[in-house]
N, C-alpha and C positions, 0 to 999 in steps of 0.2 A: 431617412431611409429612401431608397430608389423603389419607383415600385414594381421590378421586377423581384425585387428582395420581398416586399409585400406579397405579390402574386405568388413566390414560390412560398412562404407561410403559411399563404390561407389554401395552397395548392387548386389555386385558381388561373386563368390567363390574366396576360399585362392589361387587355380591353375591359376587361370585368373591374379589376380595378379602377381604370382610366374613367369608365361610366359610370361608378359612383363619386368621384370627385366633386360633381358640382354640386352633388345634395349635401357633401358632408360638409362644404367652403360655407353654403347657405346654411344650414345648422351649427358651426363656428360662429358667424357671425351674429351672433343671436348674442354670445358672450366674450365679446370685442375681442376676437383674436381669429388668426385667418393662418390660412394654408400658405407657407412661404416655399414655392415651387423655384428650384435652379439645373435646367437643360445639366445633364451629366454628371450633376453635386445629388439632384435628390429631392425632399419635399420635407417637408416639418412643422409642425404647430407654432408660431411665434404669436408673442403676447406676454404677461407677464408671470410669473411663477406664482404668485398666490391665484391667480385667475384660473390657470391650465391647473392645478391643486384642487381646486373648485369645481373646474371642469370631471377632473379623474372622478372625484367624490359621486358627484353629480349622477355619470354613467358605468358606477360601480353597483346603484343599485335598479338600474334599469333591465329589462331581459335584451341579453342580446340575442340578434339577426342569425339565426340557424346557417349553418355552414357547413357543407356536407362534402364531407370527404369523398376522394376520388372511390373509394370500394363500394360507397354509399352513394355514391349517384352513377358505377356501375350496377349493382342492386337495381335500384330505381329504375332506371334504362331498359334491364332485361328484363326484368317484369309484366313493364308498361309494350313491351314489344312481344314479348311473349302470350298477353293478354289480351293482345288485341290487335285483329292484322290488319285495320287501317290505318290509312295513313296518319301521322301525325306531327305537325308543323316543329321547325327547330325550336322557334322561340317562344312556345309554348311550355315547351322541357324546358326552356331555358331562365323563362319566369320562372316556372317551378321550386327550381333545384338554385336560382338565385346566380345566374352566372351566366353569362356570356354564349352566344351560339356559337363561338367559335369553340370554348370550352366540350360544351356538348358534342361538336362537330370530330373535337380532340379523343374524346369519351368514347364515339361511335369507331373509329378509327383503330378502337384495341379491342374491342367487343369483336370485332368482324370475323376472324381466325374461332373466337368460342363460336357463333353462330356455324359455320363450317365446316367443324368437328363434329358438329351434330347435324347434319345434312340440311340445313337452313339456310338459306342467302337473304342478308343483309340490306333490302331497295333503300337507295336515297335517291329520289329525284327530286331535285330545286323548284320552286313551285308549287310541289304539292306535299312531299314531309318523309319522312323514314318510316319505313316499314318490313317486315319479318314476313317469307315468301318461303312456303314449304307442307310440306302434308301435316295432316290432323295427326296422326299416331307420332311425325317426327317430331313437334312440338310437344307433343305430352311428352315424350319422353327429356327433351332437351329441359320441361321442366323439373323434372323427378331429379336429374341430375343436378339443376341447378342447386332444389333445394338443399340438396347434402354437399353440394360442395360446399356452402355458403354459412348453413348454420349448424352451427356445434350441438352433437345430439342431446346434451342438458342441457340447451337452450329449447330445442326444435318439443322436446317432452314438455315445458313450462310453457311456451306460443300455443300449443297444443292443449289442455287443461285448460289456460287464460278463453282460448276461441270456445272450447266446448262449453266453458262454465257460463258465458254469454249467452242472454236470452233475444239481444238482438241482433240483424242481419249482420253481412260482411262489411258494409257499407259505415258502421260503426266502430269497427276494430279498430284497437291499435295502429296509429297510422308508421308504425317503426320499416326500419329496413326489410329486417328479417319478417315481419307480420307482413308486409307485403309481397313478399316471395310464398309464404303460406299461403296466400287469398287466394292463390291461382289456382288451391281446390276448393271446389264447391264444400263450405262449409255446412250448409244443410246435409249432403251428404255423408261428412264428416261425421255430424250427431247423431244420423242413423245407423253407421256403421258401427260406432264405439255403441250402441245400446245392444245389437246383433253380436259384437267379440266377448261384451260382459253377460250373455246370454250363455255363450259359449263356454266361456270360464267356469260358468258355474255350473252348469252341465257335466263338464270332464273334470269339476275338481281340480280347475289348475292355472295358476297365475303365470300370465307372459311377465316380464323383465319389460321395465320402461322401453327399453329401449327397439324389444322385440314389438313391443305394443305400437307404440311410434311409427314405426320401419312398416309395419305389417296394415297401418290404418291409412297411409300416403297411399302402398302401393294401390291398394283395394278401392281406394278412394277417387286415384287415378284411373284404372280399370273401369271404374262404374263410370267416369266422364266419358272416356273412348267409346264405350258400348254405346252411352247415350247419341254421341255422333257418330254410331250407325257402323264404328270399326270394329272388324273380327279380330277376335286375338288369339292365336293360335302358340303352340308349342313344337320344337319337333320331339322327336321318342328321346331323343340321347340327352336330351336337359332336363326329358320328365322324367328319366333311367336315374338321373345322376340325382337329383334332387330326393 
């Protein structure tokens, strides 16, 4: 295989591949067989077929090396940027998420247009790391938005139940895609609100719908962060008419 053909598999860059080569020739040769590299033909395991048979067995029952797709280390990205407006080094993300800064660099490159839509610019400056430049209110909302573009609402109901039913901080959760795009609400807050809507339920005698429950405990949840940093939030008459 060329490892450009590898790199579009694992939908990584060619350098990401190209830097793991020397660790994987030295773990080969551990079981007498090595990486037969030819300019323009390709690259390939040579050795003997009961060996490389040996070898398959071997790292069939090993875990492999997390690999995270392009949607998922978009997730990841906006999150980590939406969470936090300092700066932060490429190759930090880049350890991270197992790939290449140029990878990253590629990642950040298609983020920029979502960051924009939502009145947020995008900083990279070389030296000191990437970072997300915009108001308090524009960031809550760009993440409210995120969250629903991103996770299917019987997914977002089940993250939801999982986080509440937890007796310990955020800092413990589920370290998933989607569970990381949820952290970006204060889950303390979270616990106190669903105790306040099941309050409410049973006062008016009346059950929300998953998914009104859901929808209704973000926004709320959201809310109570902005107030907490001190933002007004207002209405005008014709959305509080219409509603």
């Amino acid at each position: 295989m060329t490892i450009s053909d590898i790199a579009a598999e694992l939908q990584v860059s060619p350098k990401t591949i190209i830097r793991e080569l020397p660790k994987i020739n030295s773990l080969l040769s551990e079981y007498t067989v090595q990486l037969d590299k030819k300019q323009g033909v390709g690259i390939r395991i040579t050795g003997s077929t009961e060996t490389i048979d040996n070898i398959k067995d071997t790292f069939s029952t090993v875990p492999e090396k997390v690999v995270y797709q392009p949607k998922e280390r978009a997730g990841f990205l906006t999150a980590r940027l939406l969470q936090n407006q300092q700066p932060m080094k490429l190759f930090e993300l880049a350890l991270h998420l197992n790939v290449a800064e140029s990878t990253i660099s590629s990642d950040l490159d298609k983020l920029e247009n979502w960051f924009t839509s939502h009145r947020l610019t995008l900083i990279r400056k070389p030296g000191l790391g990437v970072y997300v430049s915009g108001s308090e209110k524009d960031i809550r909302k760009a993440i409210l938005h995120y969250i629903y573009e991103n996770i299917d609402e019987t997914d977002l109901i089940e993250i939801l139940h999982n986080t509440l039913a937890k007796d310990s901080n955020e800092k413990d959760l589920v370290n998933s895609s989607s569970q990381r795009l949820l952290n970006l609400v204060d889950t303390q807050i979270l616990r106190k609100l669903e105790t306040v809507i099941h309050q409410m339920e049973s006062q008016e005698a009346f059950k929300l719908s998953d998914n009104a429950y859901a929808g209704l405990l973000i926004h709320l949840a959201l809310a109570i962060q902005r107030m907490n940093q001190k933002e007004k939030i207002t209405f005008d008459d014709s959305f509080l008419k219409n509603i």
